[in-house]
TORSE-873235 format. One record per atom (N, C-alpha, C): residue number from 1; residue in three letters; atom name; z, x, y. Coordinates in Angstrom, 1 decimal. Example, Ala and Ser with C-alpha at 12.3 -4.5 7.8 and 13.67 -1.06 7.14 Angstrom:
// TORSE-873235
<node num="1" residuo="ala" atomo="N" z="7.8" x="13.2" y="-5.7"/>
<node num="1" residuo="ala" atomo="CA" z="7.8" x="12.3" y="-4.5"/>
<node num="1" residuo="ala" atomo="C" z="7.8" x="13.2" y="-3.3"/>
<node num="2" residuo="ser" atomo="N" z="7.1" x="12.8" y="-2.2"/>
<node num="2" residuo="ser" atomo="CA" z="7.1" x="13.7" y="-1.1"/>
<node num="2" residuo="ser" atomo="C" z="7.9" x="12.9" y="0.0"/>
END
This chain:
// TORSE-873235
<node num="1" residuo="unk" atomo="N" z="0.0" x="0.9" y="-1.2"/>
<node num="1" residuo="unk" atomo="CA" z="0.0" x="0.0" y="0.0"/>
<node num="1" residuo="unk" atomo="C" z="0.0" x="0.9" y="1.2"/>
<node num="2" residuo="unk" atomo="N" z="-0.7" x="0.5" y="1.9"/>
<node num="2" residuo="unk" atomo="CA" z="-1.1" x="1.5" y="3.0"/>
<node num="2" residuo="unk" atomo="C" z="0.1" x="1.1" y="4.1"/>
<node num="3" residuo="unk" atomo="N" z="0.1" x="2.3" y="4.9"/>
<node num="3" residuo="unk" atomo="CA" z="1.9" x="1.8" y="6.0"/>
<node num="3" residuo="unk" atomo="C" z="1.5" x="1.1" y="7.5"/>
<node num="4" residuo="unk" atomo="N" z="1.8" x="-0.1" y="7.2"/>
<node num="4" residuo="unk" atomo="CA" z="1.1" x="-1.0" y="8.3"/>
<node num="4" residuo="unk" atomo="C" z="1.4" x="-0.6" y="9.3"/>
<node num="5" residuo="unk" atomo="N" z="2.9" x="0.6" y="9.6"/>
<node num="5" residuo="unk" atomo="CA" z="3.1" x="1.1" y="11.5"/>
<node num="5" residuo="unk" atomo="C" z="1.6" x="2.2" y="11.4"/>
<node num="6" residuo="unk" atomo="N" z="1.3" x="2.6" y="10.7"/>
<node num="6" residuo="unk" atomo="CA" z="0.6" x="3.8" y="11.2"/>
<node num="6" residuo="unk" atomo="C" z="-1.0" x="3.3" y="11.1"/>
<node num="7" residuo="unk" atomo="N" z="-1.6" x="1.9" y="10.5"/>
<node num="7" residuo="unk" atomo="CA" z="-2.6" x="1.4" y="10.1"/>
<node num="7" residuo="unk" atomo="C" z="-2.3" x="0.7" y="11.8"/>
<node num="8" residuo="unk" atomo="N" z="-1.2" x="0.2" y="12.6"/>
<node num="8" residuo="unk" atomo="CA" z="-1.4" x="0.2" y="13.5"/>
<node num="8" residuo="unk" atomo="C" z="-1.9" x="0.5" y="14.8"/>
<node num="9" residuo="unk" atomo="N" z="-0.7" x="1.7" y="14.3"/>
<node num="9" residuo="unk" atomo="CA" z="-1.2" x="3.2" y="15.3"/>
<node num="9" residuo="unk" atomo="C" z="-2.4" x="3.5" y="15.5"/>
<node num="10" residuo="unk" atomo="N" z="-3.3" x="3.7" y="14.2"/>
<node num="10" residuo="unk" atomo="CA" z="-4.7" x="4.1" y="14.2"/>
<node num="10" residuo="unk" atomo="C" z="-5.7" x="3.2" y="14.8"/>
<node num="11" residuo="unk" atomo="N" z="-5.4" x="1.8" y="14.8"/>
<node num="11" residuo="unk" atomo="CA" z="-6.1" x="1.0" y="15.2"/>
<node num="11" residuo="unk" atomo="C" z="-6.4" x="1.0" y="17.1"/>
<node num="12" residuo="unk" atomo="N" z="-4.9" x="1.5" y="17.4"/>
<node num="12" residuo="unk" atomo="CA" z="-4.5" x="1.0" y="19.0"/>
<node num="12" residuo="unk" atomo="C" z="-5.1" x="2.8" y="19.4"/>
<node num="13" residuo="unk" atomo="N" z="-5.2" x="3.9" y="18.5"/>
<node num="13" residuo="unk" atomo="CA" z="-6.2" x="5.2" y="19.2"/>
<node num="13" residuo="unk" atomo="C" z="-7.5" x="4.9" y="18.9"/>
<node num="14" residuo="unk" atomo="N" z="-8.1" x="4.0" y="17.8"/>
<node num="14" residuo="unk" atomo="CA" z="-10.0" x="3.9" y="17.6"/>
<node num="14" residuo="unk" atomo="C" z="-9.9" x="3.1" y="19.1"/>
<node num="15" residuo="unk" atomo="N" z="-8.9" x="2.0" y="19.5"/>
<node num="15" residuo="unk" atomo="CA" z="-9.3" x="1.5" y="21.1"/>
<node num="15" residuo="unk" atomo="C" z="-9.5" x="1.8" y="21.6"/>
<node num="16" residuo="unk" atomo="N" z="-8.1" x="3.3" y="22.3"/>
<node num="16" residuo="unk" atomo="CA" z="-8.5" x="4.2" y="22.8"/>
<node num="16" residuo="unk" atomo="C" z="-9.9" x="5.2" y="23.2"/>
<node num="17" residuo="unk" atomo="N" z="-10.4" x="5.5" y="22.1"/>
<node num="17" residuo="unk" atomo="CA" z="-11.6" x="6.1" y="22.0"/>
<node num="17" residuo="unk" atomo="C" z="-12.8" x="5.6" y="22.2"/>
<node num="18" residuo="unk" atomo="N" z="-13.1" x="4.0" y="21.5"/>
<node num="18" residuo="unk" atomo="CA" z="-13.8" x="3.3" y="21.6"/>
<node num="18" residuo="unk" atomo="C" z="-14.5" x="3.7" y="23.2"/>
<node num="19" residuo="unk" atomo="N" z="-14.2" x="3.1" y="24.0"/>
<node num="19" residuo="unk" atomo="CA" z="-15.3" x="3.1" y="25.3"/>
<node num="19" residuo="unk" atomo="C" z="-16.2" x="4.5" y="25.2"/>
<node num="20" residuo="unk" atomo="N" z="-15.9" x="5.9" y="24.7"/>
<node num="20" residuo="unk" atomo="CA" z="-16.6" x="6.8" y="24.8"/>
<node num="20" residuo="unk" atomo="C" z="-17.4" x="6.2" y="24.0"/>
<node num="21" residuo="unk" atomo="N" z="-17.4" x="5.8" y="22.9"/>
<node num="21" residuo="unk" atomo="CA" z="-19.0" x="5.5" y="21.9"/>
<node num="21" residuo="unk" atomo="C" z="-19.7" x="4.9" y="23.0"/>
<node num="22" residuo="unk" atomo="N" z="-19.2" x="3.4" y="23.2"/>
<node num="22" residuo="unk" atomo="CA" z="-19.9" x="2.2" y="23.7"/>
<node num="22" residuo="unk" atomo="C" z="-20.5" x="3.1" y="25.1"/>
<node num="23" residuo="unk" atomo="N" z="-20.4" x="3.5" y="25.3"/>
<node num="23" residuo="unk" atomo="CA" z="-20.9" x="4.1" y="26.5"/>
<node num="23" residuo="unk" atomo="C" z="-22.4" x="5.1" y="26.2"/>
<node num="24" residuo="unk" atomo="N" z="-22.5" x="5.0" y="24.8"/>
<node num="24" residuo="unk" atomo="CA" z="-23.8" x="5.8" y="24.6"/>
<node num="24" residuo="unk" atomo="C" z="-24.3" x="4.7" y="23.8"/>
<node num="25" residuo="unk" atomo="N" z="-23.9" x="3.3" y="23.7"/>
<node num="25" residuo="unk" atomo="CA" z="-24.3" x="2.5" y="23.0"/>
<node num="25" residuo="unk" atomo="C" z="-24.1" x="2.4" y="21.5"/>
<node num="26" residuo="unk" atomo="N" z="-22.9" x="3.0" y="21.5"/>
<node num="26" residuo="unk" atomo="CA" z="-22.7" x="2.5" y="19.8"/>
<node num="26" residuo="unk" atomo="C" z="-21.3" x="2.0" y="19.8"/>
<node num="27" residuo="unk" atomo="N" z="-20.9" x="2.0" y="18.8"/>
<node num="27" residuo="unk" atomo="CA" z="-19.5" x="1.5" y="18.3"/>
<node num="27" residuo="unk" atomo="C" z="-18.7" x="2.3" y="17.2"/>
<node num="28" residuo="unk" atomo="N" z="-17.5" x="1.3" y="16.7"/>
<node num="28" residuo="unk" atomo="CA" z="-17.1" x="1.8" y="15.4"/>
<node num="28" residuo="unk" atomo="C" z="-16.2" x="0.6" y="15.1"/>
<node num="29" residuo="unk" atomo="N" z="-16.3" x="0.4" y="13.5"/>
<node num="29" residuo="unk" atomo="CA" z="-15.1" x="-0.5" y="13.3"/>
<node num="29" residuo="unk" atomo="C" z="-14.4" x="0.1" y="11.9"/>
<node num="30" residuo="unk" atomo="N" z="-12.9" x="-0.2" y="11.9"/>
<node num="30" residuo="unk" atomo="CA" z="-12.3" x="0.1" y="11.2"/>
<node num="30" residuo="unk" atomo="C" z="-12.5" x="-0.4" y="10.0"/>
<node num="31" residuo="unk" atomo="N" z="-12.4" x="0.2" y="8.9"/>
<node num="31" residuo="unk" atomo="CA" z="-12.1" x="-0.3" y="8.0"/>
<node num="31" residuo="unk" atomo="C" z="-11.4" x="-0.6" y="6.8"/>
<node num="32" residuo="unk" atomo="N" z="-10.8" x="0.6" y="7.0"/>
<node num="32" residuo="unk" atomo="CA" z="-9.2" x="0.8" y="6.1"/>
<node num="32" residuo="unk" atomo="C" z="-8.7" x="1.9" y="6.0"/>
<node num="33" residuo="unk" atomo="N" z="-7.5" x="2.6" y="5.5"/>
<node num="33" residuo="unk" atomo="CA" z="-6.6" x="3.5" y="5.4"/>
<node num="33" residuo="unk" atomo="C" z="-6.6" x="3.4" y="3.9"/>
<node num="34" residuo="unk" atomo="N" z="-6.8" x="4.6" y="2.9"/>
<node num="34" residuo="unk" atomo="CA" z="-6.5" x="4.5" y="1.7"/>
<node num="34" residuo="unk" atomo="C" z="-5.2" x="5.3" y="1.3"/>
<node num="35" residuo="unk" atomo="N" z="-4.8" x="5.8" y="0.1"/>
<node num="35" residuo="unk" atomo="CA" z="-3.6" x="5.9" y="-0.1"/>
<node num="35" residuo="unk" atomo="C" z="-3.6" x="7.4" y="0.0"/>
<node num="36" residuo="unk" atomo="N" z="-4.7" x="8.2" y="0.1"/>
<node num="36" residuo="unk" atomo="CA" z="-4.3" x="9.5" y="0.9"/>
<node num="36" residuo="unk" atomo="C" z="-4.6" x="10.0" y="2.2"/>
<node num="37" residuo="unk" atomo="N" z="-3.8" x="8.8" y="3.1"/>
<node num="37" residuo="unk" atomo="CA" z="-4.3" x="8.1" y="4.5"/>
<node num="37" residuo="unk" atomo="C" z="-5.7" x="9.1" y="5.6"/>
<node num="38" residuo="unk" atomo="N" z="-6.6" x="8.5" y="4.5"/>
<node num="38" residuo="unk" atomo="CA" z="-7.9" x="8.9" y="4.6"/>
<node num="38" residuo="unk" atomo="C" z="-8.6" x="7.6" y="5.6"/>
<node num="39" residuo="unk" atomo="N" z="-9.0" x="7.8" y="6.6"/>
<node num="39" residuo="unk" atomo="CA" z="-9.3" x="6.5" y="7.7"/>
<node num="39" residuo="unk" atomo="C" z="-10.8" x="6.5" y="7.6"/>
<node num="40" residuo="unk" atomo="N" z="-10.8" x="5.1" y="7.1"/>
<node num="40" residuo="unk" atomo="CA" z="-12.3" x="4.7" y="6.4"/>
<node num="40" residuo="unk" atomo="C" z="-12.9" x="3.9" y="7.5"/>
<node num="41" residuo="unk" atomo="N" z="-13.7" x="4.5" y="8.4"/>
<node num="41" residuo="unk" atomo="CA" z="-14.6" x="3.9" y="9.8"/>
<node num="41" residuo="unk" atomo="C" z="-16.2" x="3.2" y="9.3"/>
<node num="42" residuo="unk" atomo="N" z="-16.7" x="2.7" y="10.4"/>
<node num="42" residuo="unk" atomo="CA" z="-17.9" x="2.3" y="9.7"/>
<node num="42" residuo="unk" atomo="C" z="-18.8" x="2.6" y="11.3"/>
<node num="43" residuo="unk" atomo="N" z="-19.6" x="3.5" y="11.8"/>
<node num="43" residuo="unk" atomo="CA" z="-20.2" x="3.8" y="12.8"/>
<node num="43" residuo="unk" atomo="C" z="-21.6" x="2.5" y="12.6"/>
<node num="44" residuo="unk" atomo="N" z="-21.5" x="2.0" y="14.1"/>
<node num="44" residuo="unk" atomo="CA" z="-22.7" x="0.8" y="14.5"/>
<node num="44" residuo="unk" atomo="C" z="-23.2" x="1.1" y="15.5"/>
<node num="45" residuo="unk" atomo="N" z="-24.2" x="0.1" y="16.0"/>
<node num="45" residuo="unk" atomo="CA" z="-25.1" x="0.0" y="17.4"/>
<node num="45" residuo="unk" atomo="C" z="-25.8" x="1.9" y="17.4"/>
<node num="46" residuo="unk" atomo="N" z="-26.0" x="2.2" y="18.4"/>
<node num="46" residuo="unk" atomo="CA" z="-26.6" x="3.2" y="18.5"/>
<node num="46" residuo="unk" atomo="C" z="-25.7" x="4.7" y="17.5"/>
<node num="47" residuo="unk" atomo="N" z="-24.9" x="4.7" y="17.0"/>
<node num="47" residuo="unk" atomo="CA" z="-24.2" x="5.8" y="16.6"/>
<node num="47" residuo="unk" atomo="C" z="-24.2" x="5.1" y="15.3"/>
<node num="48" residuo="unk" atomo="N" z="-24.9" x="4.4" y="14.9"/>
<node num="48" residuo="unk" atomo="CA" z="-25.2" x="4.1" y="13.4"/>
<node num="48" residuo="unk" atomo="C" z="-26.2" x="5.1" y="12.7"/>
<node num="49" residuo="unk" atomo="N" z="-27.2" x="5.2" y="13.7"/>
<node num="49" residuo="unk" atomo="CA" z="-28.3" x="5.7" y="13.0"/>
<node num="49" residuo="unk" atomo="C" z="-28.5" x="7.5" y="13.4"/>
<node num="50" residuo="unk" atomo="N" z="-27.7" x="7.9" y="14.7"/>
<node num="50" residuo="unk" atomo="CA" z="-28.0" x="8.6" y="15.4"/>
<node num="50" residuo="unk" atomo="C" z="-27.2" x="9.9" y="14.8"/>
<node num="51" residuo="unk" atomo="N" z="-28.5" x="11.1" y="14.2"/>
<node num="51" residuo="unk" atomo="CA" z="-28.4" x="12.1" y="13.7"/>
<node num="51" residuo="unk" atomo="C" z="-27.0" x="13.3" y="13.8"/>
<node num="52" residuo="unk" atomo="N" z="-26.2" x="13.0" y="15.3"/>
<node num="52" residuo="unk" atomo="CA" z="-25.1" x="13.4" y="15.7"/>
<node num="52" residuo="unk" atomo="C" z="-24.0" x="13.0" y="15.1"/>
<node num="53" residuo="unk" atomo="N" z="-23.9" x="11.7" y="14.1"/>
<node num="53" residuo="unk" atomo="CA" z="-23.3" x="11.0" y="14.0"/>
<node num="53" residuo="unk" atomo="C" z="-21.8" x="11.6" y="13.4"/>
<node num="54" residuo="unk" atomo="N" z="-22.0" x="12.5" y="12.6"/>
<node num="54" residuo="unk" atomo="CA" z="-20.8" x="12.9" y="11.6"/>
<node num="54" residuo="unk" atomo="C" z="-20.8" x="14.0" y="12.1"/>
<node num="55" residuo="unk" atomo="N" z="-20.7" x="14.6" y="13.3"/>
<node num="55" residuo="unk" atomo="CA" z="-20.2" x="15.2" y="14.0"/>
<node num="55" residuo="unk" atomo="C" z="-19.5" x="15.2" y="14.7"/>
<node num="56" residuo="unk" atomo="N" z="-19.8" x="13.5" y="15.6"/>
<node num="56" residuo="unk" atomo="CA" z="-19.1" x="12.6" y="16.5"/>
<node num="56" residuo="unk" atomo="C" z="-17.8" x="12.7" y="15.8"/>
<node num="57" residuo="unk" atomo="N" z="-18.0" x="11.9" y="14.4"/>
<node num="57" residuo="unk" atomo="CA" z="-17.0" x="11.3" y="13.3"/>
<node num="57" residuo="unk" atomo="C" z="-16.2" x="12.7" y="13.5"/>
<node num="58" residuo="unk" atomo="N" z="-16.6" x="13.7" y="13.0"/>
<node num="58" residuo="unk" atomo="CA" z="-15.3" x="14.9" y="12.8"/>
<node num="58" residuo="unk" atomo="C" z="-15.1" x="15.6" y="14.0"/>
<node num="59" residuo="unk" atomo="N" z="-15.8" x="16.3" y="14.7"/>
<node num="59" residuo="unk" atomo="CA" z="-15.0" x="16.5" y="16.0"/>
<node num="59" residuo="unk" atomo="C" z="-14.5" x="15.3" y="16.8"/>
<node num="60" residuo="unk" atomo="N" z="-15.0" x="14.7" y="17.0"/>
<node num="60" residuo="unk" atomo="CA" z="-14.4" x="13.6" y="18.2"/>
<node num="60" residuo="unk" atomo="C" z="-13.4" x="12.6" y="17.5"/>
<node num="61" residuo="unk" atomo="N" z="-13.7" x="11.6" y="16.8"/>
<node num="61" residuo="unk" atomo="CA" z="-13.0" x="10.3" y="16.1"/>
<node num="61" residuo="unk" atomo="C" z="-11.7" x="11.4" y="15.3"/>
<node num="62" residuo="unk" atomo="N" z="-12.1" x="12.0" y="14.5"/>
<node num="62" residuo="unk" atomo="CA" z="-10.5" x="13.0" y="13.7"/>
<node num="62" residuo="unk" atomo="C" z="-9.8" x="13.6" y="14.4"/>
<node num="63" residuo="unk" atomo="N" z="-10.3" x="14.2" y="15.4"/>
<node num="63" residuo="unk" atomo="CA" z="-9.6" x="15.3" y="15.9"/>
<node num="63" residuo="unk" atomo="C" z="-8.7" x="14.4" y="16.7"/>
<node num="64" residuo="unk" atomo="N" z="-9.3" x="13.3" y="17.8"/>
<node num="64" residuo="unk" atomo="CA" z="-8.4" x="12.5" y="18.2"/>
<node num="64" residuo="unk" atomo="C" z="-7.7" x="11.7" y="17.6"/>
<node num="65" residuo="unk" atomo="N" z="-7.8" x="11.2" y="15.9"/>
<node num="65" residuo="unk" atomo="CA" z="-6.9" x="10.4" y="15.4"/>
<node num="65" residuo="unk" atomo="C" z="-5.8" x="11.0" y="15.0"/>
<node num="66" residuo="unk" atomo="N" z="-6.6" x="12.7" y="14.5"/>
<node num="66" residuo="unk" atomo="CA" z="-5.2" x="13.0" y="13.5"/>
<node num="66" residuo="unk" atomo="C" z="-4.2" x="13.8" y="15.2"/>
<node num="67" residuo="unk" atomo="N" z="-4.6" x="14.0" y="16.2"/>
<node num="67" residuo="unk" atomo="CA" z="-3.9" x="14.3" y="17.3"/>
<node num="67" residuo="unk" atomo="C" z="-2.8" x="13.0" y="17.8"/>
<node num="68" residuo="unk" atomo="N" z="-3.5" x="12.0" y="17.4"/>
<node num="68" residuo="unk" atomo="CA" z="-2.5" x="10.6" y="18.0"/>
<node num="68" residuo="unk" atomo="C" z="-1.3" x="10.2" y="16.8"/>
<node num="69" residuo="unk" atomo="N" z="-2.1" x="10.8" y="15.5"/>
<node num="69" residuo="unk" atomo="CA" z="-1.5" x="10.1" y="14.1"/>
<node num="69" residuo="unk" atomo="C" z="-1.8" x="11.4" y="13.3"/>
<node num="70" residuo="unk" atomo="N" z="-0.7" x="12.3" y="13.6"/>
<node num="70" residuo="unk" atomo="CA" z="-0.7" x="13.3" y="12.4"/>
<node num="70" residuo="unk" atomo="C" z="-0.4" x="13.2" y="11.2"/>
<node num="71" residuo="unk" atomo="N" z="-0.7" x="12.1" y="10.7"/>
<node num="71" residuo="unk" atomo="CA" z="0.0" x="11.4" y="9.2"/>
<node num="71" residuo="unk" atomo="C" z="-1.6" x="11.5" y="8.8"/>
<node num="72" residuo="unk" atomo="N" z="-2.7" x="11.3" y="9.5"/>
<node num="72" residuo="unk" atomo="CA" z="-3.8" x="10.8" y="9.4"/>
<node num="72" residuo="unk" atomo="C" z="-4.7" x="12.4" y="8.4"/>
<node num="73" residuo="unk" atomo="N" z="-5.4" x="12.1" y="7.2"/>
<node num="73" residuo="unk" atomo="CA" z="-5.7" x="13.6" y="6.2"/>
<node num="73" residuo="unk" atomo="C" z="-7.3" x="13.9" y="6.8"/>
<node num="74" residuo="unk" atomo="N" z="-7.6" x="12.6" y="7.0"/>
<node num="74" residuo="unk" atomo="CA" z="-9.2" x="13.0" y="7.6"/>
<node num="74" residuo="unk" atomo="C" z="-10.0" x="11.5" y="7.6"/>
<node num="75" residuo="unk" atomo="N" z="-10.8" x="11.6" y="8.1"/>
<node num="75" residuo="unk" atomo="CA" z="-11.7" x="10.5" y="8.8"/>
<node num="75" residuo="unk" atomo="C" z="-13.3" x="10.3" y="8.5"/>
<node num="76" residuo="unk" atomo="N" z="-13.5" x="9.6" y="7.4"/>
<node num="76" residuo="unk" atomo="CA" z="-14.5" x="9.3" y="6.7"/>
<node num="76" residuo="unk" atomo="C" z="-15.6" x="8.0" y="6.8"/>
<node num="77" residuo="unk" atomo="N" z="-16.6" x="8.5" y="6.7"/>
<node num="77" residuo="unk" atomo="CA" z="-17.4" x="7.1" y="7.3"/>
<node num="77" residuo="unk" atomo="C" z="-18.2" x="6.2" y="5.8"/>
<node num="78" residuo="unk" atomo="N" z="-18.2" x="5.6" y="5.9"/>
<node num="78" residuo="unk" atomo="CA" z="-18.3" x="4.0" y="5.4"/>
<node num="78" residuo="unk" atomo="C" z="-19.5" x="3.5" y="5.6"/>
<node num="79" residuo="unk" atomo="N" z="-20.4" x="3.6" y="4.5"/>
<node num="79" residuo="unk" atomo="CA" z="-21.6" x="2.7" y="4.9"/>
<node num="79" residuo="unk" atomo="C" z="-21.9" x="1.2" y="4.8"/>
END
C-alpha cells in the first residue's frame, strides 16, 4: 500500500512544476507510486511526443520530486 502522506506530497510538487510543462504546451499526469516508491507519470499534449521528453522526466520532474520528497527512488514514465 502506497503511503498516502507522501502520494500526497508528490501530487502537491507535480503542481508545483506543472506550469513549466504547460508552458511549452505539454502536461503530465500522475499515475501512481509503487511499492519501491517509484512515481509512475504519464507525459501528454506537446511533451508526449517530444524527443526531449525523458530528459525533461529525469533532469527536471525527478530531480525536483525527489528534492521535494526524498522518499521518492525515481521517476518513471507510463505509456
Amino acid at each position: 500500500m502506497a503511503d498516502v502522506n507522501l502520494e500526497a506530497r508528490i501530487k502537491e510538487a507535480i503542481d508545483m512544476f506543472r506550469p513549466q510543462l504547460q508552458a511549452d504546451g505539454g502536461d503530465m499526469e500522475y499515475v501512481s507510486l509503487d511499492e519501491q516508491n517509484r512515481v509512475h507519470l504519464r507525459l501528454t499534449g506537446a511533451c508526449g511526443g517530444c524527443p526531449m521528453a525523458m530528459m525533461t522526466l529525469k533532469m527536471g520532474v525527478e530531480r525536483y520530486l525527489k528534492d521535494a520528497c526524498p522518499e521518492v527512488a525515481e521517476v518513471v514514465q507510463d505509456d
